[in-house]
N, C-alpha and C positions, 0 to 999 in steps of 0.2 A: 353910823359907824363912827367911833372915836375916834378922836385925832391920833391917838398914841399907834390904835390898832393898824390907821389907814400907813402910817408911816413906816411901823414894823415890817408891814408884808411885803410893801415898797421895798425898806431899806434890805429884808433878807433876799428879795430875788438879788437885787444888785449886788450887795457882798458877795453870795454868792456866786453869781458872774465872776467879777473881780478876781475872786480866789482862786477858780478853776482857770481862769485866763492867765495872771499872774504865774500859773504854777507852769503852763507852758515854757516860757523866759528861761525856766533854769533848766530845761531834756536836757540842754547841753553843754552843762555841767556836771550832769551824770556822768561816772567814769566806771563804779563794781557794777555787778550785775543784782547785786542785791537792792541798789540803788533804783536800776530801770521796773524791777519787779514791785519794789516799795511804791513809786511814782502811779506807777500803774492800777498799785490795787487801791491807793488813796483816792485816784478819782473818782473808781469805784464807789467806794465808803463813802465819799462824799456826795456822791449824785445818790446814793442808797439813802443817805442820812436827809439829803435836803427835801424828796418824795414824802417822806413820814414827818420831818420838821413842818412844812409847808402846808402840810393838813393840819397838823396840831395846831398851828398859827394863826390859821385861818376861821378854825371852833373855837379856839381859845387863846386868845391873844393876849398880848402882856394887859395888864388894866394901869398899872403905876411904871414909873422910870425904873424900877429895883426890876422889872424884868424886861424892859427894852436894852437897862444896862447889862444884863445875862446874856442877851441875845447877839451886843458889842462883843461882851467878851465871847462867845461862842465862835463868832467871826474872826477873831482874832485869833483862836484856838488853833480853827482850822487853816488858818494861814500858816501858823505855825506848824501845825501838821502834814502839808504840803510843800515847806521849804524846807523841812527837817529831813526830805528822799535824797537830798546831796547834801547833807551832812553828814552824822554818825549814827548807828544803830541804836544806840543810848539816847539821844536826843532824840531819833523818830517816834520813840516807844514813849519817851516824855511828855513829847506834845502830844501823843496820843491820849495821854493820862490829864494832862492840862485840858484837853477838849470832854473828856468824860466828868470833870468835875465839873464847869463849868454847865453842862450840861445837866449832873445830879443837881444841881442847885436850882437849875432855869427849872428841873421839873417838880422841885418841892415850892417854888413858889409859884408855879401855877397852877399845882393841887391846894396851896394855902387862898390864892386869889381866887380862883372859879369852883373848887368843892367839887369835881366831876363827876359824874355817874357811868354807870353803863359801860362803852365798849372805849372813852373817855378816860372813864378812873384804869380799866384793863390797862389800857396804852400806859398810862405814865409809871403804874404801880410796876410795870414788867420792864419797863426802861427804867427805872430806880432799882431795880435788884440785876437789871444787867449790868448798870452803869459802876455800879460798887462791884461787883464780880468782875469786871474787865479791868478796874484800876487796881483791885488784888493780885490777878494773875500778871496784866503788864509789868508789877513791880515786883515779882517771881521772875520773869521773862528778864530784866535787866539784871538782877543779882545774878544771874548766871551766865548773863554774858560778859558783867563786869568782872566776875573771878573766871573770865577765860575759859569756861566751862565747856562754850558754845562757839561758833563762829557769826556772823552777823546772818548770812544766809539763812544758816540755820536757826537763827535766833528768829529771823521775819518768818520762815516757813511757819514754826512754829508761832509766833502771834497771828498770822493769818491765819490760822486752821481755829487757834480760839476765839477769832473773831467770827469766822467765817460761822462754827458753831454755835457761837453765844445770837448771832443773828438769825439761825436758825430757829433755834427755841424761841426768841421775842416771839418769832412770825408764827410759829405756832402757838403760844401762851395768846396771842390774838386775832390767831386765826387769819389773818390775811395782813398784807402793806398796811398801813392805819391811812385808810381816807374817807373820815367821814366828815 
């Protein structure tokens, strides 16, 4: 096993710790209700996300620093996305959009490093067309909460319902959680 790979897997259990841990510290500072709801469905997202990251990572791991540094930033992403539940609606949807790019990126470089096949290439090719479809519609989702369109509530119901569906389809475009 390579050095870079044994450290990645290392370094994403623990980030991930951290981040979920971390994100405790702020429940109360929650004050709207859109807030406690936001909080809540992030952990979600994120224990959803780290299941499917953590098998990817483990078949195909970074090979060079350009995707240990992806996987930094993706850490960071999600920090951001879990401190952005007691801030403003506009920023939660941000970081959400920060962690989706970060993310399309981590997965073109390691369809460029590993060439995958099989249920491999499925996985990353169906999170690259989710991941650009999620940062389309989240940045629909803010122009209409920014011209007042919407309330914040209504702003999250609606991005969870398209998240909640665009995570659907992954799971069917591949047929099951991805752990192989």
């Amino acid at each position: 096993m390579s050095r870079i790979k044994k450290f990645n897997l290392k370094f994403i259990d623990v980030m991930i710790s951290i981040v979920l841990g971390l994100g405790f510290q702020w429940w109360s500072e929650l004050h709207e209700p859109w807030q406690y709801i936001a909080f809540i469905f992030v952990y979600i997202d994120i224990v959803d996300y780290w299941i499917d990251f953590a098998a990817a990572a483990k078949s195909l791991p970074p090979k060079k620093e350009t995707g240990l540094m992806l996987d930094v930033g993706i850490m960071f992403a999600l920090f951001c996305y879990i401190y952005a539940t007691h801030t403003t609606i506009i920023y939660f949807i941000l970081s959400f959009i920060l962690f989706r790019i970060f993310d399309f990126f981590s997965l073109i470089t390691l369809k460029r490093e590993h060439h995958p096949t099989g249920s491999n290439l499925l996985f990353a090719n169906t999170w690259l067309k989710i991941d650009f479809f999620e940062i389309i519609i989240s940045c629909g989702i803010i122009l209409l909460n920014y011209y007042n369109i919407t309330t914040p509530l209504i702003t999250l119901s609606t991005f969870i319902i398209w998240r909640i569906i665009t995570r659907i389809i992954a799971s069917l475009r591949y047929k099951h959680v991805h752990f192989s």
